[in-house]
C-alpha positions, -999 to 999 in steps of 0.1 A, spaced: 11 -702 -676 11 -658 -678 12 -643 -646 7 -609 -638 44 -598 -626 38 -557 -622 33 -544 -588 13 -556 -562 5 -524 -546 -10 -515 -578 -40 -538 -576 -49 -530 -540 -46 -496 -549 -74 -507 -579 -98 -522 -554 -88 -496 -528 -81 -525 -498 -52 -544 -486 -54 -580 -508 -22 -591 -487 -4 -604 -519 29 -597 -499 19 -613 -466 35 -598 -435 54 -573 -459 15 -556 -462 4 -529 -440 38 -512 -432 41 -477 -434 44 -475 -470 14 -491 -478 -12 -461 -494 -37 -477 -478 -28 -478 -439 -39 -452 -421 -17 -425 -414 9 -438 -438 43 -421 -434 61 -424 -469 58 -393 -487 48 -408 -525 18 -430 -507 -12 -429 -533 -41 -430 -521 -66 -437 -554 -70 -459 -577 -46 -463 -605 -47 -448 -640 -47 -412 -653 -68 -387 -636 -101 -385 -649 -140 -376 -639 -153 -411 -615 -189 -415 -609 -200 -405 -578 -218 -443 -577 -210 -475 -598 -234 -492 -615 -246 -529 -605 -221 -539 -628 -190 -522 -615 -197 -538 -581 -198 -562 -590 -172 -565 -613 -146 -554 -583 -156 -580 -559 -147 -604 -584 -114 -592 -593 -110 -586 -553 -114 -625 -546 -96 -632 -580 -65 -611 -571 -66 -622 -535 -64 -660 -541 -35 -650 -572 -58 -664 -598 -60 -657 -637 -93 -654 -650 -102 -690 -664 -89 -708 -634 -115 -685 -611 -144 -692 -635 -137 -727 -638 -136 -728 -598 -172 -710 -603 -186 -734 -623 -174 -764 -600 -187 -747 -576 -217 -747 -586 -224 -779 -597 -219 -789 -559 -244 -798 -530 -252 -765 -510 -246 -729 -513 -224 -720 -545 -201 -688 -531 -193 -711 -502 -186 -739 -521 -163 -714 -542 -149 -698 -512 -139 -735 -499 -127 -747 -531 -103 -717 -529 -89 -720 -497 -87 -757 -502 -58 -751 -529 -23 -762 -521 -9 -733 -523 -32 -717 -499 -30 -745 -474 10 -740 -475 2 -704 -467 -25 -707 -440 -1 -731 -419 23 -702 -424 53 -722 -443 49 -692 -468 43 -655 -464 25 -649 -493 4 -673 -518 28 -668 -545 56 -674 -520 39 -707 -517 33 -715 -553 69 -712 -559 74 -740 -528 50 -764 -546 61 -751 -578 98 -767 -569 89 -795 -555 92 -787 -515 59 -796 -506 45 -835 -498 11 -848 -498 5 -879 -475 39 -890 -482 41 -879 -520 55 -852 -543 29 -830 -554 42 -799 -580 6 -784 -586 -7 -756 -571 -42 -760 -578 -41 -796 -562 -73 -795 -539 -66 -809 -500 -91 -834 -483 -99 -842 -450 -71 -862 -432 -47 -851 -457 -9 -846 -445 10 -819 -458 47 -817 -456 76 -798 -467 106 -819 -477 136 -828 -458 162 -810 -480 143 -774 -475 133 -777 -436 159 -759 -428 157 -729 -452 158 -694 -436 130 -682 -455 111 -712 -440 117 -708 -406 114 -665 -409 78 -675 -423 70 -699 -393 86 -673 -369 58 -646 -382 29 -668 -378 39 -676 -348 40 -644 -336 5 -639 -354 -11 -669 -341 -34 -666 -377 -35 -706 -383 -69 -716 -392 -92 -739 -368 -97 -764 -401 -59 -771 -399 -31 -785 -375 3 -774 -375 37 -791 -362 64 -762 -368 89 -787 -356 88 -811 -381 70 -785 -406 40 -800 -418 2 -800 -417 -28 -821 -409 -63 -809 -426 -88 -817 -402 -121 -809 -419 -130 -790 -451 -133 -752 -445 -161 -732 -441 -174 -700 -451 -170 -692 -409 -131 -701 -412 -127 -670 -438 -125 -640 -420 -116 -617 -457 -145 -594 -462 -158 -611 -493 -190 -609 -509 -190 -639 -528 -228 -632 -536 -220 -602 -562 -196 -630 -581 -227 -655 -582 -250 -631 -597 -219 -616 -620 -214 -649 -635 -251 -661 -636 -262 -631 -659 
């Protein structure tokens, strides 16, 4: 499946806020967007040639942006976000935090939130080659979706892997594992111990502009 390989930087610089598609790496000094950022080339507006903005978007172009912002943060293409949408919505309860959940509940993202990965394409590549266990099982699919009382493990032959154990030593240091998992970093796997909620996602998304993009 395409994915976009240019520069990262490049699409926070588009929605003009950190999407953390590097992890950790994010926020140093040479990010454009961190205040008082040393590196002389920082850019600090959107990409593309100069050319006259409007002082205000339109309903639209708001809306428009937060979509791509969630879309970019979760490293999605745009038919695997829309389809999420439309699951989503034919769910019991609110529809952006039924997308919001649906999101976080994605293997890859669980692999990051424990903080085996630093990065969600970092941990795409772990599922993609077959590091990564489910309740005992091989599970090669990103977009596999976590239940409650799942187990998540990663495998024997890459527990000792230094880019591993530099990812567990970082979230560590963060402490940024999510209340709807448990982690044991000795033996480098998971527990999901209830669905998430839109309380467990501290991003400033609003998920709201996507419904009423999508339901036009």
């Amino acid at each position: 499946m395409a994915r976009y390989t240019g520069p990262v930087c490049k699409l926070c610089r588009r929605e003009m806020q950190p999407l953390m598609l590097k992890g950790q790496r994010c926020m140093t000094d040479k990010c454009p967007l961190k205040e008082g950022a040393s590196h002389t080339k920082t850019k600090k507006y959107p990409p593309g040639p100069p050319k006259k903005r409007r002082t205000k978007m339109s309903d639209y172009a708001v809306q428009l942006r937060e979509k791509q912002k969630i879309k970019r943060s979760y490293c999605l293409l745009e038919k695997q976000f829309r389809r999420t949408f439309h699951e989503a919505n034919r769910m019991k309860g609110v529809t952006g935090d039924n997308m919001l959940s649906l999101l976080e509940r994605r293997l890859e993202n669980v692999i990051y939130r424990m903080g085996f990965a630093t990065s969600r394409n970092q941990a795409r590549q772990l599922v993609h080659h077959k590091h990564v266990t489910v309740n005992g099982k091989v599970v090669d699919i990103p977009s596999f979706l976590v239940r409650e009382s799942m187990v998540v493990m990663i495998c024997e032959n890459f527990k000792q892997n230094p880019f591993l154990e530099g990812s567990i030593m970082l979230t560590k240091a963060s402490e940024s594992v999510p209340e709807w998992l448990e982690v044991d970093f000795e033996n480098k796997s998971g527990k999901i111990l209830r669905l998430p909620v839109r309380a467990d996602i501290a991003a400033d998304f609003n998920e709201q502009l996507v419904i009423e993009l999508y339901s036009k």
